[in-house]
C-alpha positions as CSV (number, residue, x, y, z in Angstrom):
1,X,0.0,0.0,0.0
2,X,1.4,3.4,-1.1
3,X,1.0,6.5,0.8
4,X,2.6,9.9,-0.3
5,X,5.2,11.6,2.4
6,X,4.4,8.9,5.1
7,X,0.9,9.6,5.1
8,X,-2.1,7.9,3.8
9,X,-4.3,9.4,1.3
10,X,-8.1,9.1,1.4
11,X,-8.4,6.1,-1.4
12,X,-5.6,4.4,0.8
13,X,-7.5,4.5,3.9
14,X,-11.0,3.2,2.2
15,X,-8.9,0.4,0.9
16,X,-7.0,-0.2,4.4
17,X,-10.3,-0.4,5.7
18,X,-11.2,-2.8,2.7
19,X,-8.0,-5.0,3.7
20,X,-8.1,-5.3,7.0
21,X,-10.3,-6.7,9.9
22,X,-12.2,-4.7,11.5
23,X,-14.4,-5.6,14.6
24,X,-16.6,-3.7,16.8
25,X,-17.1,-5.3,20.0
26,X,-20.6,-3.8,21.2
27,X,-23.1,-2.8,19.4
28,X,-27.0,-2.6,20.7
29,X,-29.3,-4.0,18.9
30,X,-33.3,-3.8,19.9
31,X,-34.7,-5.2,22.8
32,X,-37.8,-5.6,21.6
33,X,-36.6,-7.0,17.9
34,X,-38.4,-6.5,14.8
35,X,-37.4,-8.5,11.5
36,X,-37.2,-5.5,9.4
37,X,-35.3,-3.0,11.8
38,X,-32.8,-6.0,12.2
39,X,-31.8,-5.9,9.2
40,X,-31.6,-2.3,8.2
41,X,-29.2,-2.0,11.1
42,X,-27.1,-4.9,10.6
43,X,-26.8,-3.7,6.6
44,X,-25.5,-0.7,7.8
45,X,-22.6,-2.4,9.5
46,X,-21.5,-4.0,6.2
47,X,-21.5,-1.0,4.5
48,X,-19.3,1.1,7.3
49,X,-16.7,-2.2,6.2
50,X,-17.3,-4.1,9.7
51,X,-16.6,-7.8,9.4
52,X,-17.4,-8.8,12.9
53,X,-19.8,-7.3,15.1
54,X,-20.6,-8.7,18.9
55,X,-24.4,-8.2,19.5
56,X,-26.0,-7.5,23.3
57,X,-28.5,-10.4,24.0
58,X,-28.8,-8.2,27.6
59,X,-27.6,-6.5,30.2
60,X,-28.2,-4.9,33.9
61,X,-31.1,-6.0,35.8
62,X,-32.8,-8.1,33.1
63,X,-32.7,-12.0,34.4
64,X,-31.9,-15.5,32.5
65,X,-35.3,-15.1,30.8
66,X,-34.9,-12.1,29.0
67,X,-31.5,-13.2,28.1
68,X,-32.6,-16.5,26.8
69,X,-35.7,-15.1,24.7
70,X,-33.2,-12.9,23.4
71,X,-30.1,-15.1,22.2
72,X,-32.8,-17.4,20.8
73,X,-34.9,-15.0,18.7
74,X,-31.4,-13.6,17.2
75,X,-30.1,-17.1,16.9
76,X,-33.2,-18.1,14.6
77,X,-32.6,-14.8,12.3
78,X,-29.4,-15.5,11.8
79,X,-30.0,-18.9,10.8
80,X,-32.7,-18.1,8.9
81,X,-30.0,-15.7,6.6
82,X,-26.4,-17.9,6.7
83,X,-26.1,-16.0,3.2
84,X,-25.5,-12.9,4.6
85,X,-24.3,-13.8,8.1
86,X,-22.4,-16.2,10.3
87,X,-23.2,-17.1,13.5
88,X,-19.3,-17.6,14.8
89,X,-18.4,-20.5,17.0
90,X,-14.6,-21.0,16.5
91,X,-12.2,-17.8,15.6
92,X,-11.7,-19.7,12.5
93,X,-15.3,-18.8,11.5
94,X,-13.9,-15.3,11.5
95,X,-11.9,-15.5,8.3
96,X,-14.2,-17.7,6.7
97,X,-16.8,-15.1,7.0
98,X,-14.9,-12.4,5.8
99,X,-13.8,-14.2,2.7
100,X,-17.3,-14.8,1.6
101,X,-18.1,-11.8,2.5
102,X,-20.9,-12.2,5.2
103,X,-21.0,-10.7,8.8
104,X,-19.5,-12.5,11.5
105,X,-21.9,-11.8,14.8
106,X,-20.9,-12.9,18.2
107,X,-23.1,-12.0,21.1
108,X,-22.2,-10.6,24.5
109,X,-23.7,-9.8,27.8
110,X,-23.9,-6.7,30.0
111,X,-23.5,-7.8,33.6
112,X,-23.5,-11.3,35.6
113,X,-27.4,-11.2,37.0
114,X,-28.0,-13.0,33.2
115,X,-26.6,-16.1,35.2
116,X,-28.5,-15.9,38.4
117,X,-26.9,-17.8,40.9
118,X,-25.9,-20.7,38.9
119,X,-22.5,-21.1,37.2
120,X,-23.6,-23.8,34.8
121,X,-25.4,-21.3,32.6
122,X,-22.0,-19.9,31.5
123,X,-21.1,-23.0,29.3
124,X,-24.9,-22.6,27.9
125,X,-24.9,-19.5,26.9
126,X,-20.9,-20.1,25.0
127,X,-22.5,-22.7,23.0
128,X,-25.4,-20.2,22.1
129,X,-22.3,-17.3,20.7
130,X,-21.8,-15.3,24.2
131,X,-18.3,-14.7,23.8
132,X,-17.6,-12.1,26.4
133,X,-19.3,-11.1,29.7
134,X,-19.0,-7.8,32.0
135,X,-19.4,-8.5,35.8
136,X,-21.6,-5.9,36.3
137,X,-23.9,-3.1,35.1
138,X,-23.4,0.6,36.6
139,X,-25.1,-1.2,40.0
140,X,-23.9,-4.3,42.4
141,X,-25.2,-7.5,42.2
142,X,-24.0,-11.0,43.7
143,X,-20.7,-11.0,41.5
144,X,-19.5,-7.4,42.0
145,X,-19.8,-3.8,42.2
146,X,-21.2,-1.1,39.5
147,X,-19.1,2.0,38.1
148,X,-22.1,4.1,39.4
149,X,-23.3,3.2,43.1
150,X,-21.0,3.5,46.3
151,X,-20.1,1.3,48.2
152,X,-18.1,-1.4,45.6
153,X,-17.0,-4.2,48.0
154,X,-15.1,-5.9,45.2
155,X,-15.3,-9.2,43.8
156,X,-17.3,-11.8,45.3
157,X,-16.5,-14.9,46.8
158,X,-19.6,-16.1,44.1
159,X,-17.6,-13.2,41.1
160,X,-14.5,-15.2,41.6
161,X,-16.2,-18.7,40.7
162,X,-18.0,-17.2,37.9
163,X,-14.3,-16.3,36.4
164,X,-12.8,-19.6,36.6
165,X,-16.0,-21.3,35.3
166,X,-15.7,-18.6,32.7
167,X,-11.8,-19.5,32.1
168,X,-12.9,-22.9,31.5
169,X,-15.4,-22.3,29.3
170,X,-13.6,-19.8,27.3
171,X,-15.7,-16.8,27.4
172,X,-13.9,-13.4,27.7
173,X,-14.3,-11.5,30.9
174,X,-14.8,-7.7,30.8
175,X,-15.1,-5.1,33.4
176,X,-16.7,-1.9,31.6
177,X,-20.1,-0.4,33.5
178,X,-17.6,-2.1,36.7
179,X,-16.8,-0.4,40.4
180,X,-13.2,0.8,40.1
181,X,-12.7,-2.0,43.4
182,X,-14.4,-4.9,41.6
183,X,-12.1,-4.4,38.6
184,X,-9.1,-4.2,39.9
185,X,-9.8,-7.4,42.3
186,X,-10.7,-9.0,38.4
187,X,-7.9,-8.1,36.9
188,X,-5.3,-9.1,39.7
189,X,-7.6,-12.4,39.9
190,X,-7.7,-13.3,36.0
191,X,-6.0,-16.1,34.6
192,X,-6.4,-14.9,31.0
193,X,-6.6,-11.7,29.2
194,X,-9.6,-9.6,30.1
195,X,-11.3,-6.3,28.3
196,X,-13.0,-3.5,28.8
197,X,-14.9,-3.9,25.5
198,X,-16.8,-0.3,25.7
199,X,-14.6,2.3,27.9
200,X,-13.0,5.4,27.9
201,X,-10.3,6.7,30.0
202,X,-11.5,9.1,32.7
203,X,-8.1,11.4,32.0
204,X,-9.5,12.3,29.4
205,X,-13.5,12.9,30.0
206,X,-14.1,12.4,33.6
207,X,-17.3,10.0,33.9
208,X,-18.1,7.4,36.1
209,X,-18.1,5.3,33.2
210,X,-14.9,5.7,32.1
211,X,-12.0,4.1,33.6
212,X,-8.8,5.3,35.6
213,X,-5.2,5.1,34.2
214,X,-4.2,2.5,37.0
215,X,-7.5,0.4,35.1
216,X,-6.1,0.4,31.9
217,X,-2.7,-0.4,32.3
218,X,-3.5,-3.4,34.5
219,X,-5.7,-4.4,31.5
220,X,-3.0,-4.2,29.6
221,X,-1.0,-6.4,31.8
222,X,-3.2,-9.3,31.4
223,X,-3.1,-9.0,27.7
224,X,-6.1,-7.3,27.7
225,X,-8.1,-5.0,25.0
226,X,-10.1,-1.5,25.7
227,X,-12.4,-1.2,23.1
228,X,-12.9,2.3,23.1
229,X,-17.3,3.7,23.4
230,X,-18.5,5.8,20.9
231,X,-21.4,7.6,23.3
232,X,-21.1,11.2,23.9
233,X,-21.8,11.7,27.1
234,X,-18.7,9.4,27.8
235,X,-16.6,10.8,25.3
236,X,-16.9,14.7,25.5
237,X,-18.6,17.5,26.3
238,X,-17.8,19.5,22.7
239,X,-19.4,19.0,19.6
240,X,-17.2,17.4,17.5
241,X,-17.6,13.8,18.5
242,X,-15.6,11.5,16.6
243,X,-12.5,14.0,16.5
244,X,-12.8,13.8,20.7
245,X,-13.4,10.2,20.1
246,X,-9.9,9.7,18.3
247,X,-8.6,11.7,21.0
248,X,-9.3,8.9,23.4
249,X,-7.9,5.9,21.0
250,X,-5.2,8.4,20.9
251,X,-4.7,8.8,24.4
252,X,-5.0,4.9,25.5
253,X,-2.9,4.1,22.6
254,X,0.2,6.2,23.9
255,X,-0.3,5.2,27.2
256,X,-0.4,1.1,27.2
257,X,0.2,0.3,23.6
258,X,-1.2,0.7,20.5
259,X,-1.8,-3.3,20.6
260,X,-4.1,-2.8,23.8
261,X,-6.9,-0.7,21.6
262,X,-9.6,-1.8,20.2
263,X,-13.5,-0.3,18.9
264,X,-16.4,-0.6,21.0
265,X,-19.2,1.7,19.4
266,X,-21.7,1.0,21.7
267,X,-24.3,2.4,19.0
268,X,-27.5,1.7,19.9
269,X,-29.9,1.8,16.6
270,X,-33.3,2.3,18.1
271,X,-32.9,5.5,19.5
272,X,-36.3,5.3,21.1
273,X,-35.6,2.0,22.9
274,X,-33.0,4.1,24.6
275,X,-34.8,6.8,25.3
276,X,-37.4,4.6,26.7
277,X,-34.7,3.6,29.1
278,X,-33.3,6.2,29.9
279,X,-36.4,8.0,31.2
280,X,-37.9,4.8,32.8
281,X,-34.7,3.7,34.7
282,X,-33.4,6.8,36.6
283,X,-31.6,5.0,39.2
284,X,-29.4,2.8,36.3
285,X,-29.5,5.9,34.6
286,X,-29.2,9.0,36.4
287,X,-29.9,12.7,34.9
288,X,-27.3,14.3,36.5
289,X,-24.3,11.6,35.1
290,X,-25.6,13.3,32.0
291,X,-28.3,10.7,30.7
292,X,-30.4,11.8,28.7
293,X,-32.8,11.4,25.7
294,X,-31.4,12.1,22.4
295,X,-27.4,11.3,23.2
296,X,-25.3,11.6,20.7
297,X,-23.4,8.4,19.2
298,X,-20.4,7.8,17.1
299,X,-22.1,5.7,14.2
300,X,-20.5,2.6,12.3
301,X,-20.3,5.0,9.1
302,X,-17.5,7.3,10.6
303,X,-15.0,4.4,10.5
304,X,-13.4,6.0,7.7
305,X,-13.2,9.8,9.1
306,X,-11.6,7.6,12.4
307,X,-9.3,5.9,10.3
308,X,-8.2,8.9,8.4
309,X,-7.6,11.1,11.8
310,X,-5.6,8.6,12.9
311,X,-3.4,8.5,9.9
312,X,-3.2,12.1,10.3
313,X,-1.8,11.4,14.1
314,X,0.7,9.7,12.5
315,X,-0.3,6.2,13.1
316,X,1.1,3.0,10.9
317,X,-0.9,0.3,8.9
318,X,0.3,-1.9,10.8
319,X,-1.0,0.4,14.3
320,X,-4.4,1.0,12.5
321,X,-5.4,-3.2,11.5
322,X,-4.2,-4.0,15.1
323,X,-7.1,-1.1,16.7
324,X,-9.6,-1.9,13.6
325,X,-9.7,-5.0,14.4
326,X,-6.1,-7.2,15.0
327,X,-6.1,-6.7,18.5
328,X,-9.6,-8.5,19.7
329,X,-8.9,-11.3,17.3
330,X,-5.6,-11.6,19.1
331,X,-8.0,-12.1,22.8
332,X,-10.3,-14.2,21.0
333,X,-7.9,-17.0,19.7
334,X,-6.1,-17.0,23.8
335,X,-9.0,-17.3,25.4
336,X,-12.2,-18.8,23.4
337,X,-12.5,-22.7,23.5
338,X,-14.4,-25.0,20.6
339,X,-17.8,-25.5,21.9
340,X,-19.0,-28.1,24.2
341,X,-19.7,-31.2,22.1
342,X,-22.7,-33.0,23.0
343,X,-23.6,-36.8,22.5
């Protein structure tokens, strides 16, 4: 690939993002699915040039129910379409996707309540696509404390059993919407790389959201990813939001590596599921931490503007397919495990 004094030109970065892997790690899609919205949004991540995308099935107070009706309703749509998308299982299915130019999906969940009090449901919900779980959602529950109530005692007794079942299983841990206590305790505790798959550093915008300095660089120490959230109120106070949003790749880049970076949009498609939310949960989602209806979001379609203000920071091809993408690929193949077989 060319460039002209060092630095990319605009065709060379839509073709960078052409050549190389790119993954977002959270993206939101409806809670209350509809066939047609589905696929609208998910269109609209193959057209921004993502090849893998990991999907909330759930997240904070919602129970194994919800969870379960969720990862089995996207299950069947994504069977029902295997010519436009694959349902990964192994990190193989990754490349195999891309080549043929499908979607790879994985899905994720938001917080360890989706598992009630029994550990077994871990290995289920691997085999259903979960590949990574966060240990809990702005507010405590039996594993662990939230980024945004007092009083986070740490990991659990129960938190620390969930990890090694998790470390057996092979499903990613991740500590974004975690206490600053409970995280720490997770990632002194974890066997295997662990993520913050949709967080920002707090030097930079100061949420309770975002993470501490100390945070990321012990993620980095256990060979971890931040994948950094595209949702205004956690990225900046300004207008211009995907220029502050560089900032913050920028930032975590320079301070644990360029190979500890990652995306983690966080978009959220139906914008009036969140607003529905957001106005019907004030205690998950309190006004004055800045929630509030009509946030603004970095969308899958400024990929290429991202890419090209990086190049313009002076960062390599080889930097730029490590954050598009390299870098969670990297977690996946040390940590995920080939499904349980059965019979």
């Amino acid at each position: 690939m060319n460039s002209r004094d060092g630095v990319l030109t605009g065709p060379i970065v839509r073709t960078l993002l052409e050549e190389s892997l790119v993954w977002d790690n959270h993206g939101c899609m409806p809670l209350r699915p509809q066939d047609d919205v589905f696929l609208s949004q998910l269109s609209r991540y193959k057209a921004s040039g993502v090849n893998v995308v990991s999907l909330n099935i759930g997240f904070g107070g919602q129970g194994v129910d919800e969870h379960v009706r969720m990862v089995a309703h996207l299950r069947r749509w994504l069977m029902l379409r295997k010519d436009e998308y694959v349902l990964v299982q192994v990190v193989e299915d990754i490349e195999r996707a891309r080549k043929a130019k499908k979607l790879a999906i994985v899905f994720d969940i938001e917080g360890m309540n989706a598992i009630s009090d029994q550990l077994s449901l871990i290995q289920l919900y691997y085999d259903l696509g979960v590949r990574w779980m966060l240990v809990a959602y702005n507010r405590h529950n039996r594993a662990g404390g939230g980024c945004q109530q007092e009083g986070d005692l740490g990991l659990t007794a129960f938190g620390r059993r969930v990890l090694d079942e998790m470390a057996r299983v092979g499903m990613v841990v991740c500590c974004s919407h975690t206490g600053y206590r409970t995280s720490m305790d997770v990632l002194s505790y974890a066997s295997r790389p662990v993520i913050f798959s949709h967080s920002n550093p707090r030097a930079i915008h100061d949420h309770p959201r975002n993470i501490c300095d100390e945070a990321l660089k012990a993620c980095a120490a256990t060979g971890g990813v931040v994948g950094i959230n595209g949702i205004g109120i956690f990225v900046t106070r300004k207008d211009d939001l995907v220029a502050a949003y560089v900032r913050h790749i920028d930032y975590v880049a320079q301070l644990i590596g360029v190979e500890h970076v990652g995306l983690g949009l966080d978009y959220v498609f139906d914008r009036g599921e969140l607003d529905d939310l957001i106005s019907g949960d004030p205690a998950t989602f309190p006004r004055d931490l800045g929630y509030h209806k009509g946030v603004s979001m970095v969308p899958p379609e400024a990929l290429g503007d991202i890419v090209d203000r990086l190049v313009r920071l002076g960062y390599s091809e080889c930097d730029l397919r490590s954050i598009l993408g390299g870098n969670f690929l990297r977690v996946a193949r040390a940590v995920w495990r080939p499904p349980l077989a059965v019979g």
